[in-house]
Backbone bond lengths (Angstrom), bond angles and torsions (degrees), N, CA, C in turn:
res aa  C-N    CA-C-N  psi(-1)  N-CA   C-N-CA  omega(-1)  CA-C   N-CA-C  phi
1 X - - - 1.440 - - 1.520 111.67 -
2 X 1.009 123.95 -14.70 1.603 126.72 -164.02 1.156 103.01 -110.95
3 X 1.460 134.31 27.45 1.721 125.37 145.69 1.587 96.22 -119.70
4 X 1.225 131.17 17.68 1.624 144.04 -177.71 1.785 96.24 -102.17
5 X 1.379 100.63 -38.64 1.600 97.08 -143.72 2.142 85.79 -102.83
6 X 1.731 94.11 -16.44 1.656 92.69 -176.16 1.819 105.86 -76.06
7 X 1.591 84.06 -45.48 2.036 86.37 -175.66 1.487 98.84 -65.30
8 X 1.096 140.78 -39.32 1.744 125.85 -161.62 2.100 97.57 -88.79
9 X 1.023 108.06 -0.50 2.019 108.86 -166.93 0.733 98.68 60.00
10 X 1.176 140.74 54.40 1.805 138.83 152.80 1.461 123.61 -87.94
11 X 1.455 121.77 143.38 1.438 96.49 -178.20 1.711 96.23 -106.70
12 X 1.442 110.86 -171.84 1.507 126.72 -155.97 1.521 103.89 -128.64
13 X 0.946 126.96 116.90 1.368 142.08 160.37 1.345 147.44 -99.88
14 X 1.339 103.93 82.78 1.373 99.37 -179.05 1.349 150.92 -80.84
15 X 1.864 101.95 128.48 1.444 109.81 -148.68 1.750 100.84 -89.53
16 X 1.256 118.38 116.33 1.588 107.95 -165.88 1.571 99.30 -66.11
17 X 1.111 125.45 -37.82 1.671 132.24 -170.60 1.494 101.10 -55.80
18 X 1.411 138.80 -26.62 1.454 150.04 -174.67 1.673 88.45 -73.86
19 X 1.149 139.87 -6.51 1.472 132.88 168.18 1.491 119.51 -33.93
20 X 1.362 129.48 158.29 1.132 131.80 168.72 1.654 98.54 -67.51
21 X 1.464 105.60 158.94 1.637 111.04 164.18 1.461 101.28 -73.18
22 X 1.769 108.25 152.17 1.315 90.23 151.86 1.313 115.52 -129.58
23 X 1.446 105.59 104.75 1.859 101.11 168.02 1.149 139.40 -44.78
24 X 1.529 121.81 3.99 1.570 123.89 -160.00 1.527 101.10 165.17
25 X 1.877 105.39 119.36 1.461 100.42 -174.06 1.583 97.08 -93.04
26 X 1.585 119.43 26.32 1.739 119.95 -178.22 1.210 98.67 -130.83
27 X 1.608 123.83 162.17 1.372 121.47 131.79 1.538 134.09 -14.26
28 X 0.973 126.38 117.71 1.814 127.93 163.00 1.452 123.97 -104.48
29 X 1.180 99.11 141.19 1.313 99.29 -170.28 1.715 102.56 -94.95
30 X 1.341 131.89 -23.47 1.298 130.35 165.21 1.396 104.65 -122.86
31 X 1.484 106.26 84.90 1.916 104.78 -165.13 1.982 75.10 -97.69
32 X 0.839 156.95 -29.08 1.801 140.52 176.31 1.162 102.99 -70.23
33 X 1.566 120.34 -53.86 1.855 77.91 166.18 1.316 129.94 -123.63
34 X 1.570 101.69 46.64 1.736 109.94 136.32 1.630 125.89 -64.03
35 X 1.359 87.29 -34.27 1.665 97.35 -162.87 1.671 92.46 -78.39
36 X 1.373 115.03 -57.26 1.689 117.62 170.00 1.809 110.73 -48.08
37 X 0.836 127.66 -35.33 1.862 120.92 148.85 1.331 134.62 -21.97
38 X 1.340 81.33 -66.29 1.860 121.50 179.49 1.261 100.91 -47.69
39 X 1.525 116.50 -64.46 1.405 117.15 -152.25 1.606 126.56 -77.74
40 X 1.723 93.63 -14.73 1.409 140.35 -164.75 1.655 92.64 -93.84
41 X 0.866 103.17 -57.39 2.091 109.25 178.77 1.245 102.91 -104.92
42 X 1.297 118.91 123.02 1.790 100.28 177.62 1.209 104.13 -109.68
43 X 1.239 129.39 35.16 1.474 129.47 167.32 1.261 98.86 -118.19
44 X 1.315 120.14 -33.08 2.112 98.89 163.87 0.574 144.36 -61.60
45 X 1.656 113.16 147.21 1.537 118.41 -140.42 1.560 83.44 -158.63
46 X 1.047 116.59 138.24 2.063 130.94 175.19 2.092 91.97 -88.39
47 X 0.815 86.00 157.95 1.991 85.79 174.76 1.223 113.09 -70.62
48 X 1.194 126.37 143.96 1.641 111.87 -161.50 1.616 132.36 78.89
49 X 1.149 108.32 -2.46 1.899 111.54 -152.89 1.851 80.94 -140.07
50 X 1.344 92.19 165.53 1.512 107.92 -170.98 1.959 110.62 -108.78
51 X 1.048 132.91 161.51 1.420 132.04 -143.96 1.995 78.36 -111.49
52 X 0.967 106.35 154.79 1.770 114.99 170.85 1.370 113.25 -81.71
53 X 1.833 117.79 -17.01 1.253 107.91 157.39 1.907 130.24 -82.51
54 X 1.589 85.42 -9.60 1.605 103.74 171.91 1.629 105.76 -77.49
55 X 0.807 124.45 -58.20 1.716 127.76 175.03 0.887 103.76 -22.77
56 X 1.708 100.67 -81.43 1.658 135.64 -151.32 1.708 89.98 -48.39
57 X 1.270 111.98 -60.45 1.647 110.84 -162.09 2.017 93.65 -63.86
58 X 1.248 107.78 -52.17 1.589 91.85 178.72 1.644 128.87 -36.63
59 X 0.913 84.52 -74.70 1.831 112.02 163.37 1.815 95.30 -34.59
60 X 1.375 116.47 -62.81 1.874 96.70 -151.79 1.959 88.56 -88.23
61 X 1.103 124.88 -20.95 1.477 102.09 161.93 1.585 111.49 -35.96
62 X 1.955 113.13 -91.51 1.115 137.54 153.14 1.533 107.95 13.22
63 X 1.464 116.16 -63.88 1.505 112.19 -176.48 1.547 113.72 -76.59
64 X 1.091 107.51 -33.20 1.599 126.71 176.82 1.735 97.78 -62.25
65 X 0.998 117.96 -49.49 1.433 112.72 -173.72 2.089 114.72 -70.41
66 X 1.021 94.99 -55.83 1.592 108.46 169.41 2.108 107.93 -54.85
67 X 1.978 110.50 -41.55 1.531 89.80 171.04 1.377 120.62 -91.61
68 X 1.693 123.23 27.10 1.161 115.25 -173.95 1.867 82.29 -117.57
69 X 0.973 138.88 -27.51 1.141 144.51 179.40 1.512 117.07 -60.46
70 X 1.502 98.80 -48.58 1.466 103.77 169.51 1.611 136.59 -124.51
71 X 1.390 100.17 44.72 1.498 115.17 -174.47 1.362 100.72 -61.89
72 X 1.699 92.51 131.22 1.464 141.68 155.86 1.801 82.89 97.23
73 X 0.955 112.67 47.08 1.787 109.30 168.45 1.489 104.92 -141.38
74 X 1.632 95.39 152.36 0.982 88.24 175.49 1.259 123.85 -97.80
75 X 1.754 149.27 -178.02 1.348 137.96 -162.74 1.187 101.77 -158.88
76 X 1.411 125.15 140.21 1.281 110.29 167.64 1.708 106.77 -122.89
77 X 1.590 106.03 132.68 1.787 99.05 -170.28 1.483 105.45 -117.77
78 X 1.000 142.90 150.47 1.416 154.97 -170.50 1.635 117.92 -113.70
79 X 1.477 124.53 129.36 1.521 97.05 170.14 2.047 80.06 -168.13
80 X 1.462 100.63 -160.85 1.702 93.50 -167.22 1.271 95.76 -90.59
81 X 1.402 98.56 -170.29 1.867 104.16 168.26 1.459 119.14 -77.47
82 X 1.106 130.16 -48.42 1.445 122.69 -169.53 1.682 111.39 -54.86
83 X 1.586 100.71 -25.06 1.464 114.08 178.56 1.749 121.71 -86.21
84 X 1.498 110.09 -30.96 1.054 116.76 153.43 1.616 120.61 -71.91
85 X 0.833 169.20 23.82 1.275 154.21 -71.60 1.692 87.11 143.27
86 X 1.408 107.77 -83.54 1.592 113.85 173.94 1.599 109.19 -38.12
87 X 1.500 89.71 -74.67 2.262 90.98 -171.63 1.076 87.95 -24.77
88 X 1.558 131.14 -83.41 1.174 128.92 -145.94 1.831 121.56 -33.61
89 X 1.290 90.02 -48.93 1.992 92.04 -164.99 1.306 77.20 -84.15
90 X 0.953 163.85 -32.94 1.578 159.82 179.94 1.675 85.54 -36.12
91 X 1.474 131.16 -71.40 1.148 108.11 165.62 1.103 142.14 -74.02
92 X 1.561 117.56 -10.61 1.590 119.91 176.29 1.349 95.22 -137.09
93 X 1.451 120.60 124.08 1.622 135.30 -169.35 1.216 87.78 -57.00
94 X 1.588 114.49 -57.67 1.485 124.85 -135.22 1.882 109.69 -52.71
95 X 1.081 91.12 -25.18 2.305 110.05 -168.47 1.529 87.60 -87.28
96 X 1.864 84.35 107.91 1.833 98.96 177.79 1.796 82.98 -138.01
97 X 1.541 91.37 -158.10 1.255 108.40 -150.75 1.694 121.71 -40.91
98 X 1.667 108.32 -51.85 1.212 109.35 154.83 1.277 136.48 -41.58
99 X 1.220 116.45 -24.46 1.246 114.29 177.08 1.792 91.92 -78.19
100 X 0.885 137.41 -90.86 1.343 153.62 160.70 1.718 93.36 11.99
101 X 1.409 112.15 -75.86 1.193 114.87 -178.98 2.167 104.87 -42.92
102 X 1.059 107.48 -53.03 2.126 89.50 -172.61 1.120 113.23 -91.05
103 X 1.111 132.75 34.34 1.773 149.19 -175.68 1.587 86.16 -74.12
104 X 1.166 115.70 108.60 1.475 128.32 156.90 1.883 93.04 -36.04
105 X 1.426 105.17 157.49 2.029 112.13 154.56 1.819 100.04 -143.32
106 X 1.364 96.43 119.92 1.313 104.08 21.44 2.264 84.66 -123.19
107 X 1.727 91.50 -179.72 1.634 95.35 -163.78 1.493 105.42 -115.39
108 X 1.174 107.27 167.85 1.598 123.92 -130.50 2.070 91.87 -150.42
109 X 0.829 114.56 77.26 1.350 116.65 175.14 1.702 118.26 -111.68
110 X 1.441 107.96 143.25 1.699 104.60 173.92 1.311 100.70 -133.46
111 X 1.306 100.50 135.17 1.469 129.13 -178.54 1.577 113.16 -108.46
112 X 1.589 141.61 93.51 1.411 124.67 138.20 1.107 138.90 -75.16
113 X 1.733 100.43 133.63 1.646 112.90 -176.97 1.380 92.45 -117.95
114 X 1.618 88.36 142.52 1.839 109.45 175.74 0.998 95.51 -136.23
């Protein structure tokens, strides 16, 4: 983001809530289908690790806050995939793991809010 935000003079803000999820503050030994769990239960959560309905709602606050901040602009926000992945079904339930699973990397999505 910071030769985007250098060529246009924009500055960069970092939103800590744009964090990756983290499913697991350890090693996993089946972290694919922990994460396929997750997406499947969205209240699971490993002890220590955050639920995909915890994200998802983090994350679509976060975006909610940045498009009420800058309505009718445009923004560009950055964060990983498993976390992008969430925002997304945050607005459309239906985008679960598969979707997650063919996410080009790295991915490039646009979202309008009105």
């Amino acid at each position: 983001m910071e030769p985007l935000a250098s060529a246009l003079g924009l500055p960069i803000a970092v939103l800590d809530d744009l964090r990756e999820r983290l499913l697991s503050p350890g090693v996993l030994d089946d972290w694919l289908g922990t994460l396929q769990r997750s997406f499947e239960d969205p209240d699971y959560a490993l002890p220590g690790g955050e639920s995909s309905r915890q994200a998802g709602e983090r994350v679509g606050a976060v975006l909610d806050g940045v498009a009420a901040r800058h309505r009718g602009q445009t923004v560009v926000c950055a964060s990983h995939g498993n976390l992008l992945a969430l925002a997304l079904r945050h607005r459309d339930p239906a985008l679960g793991f598969e979707f997650w699973r063919s996410m080009p990397m790295p991915a490039v999505y646009r979202m309008v809010v009105r």
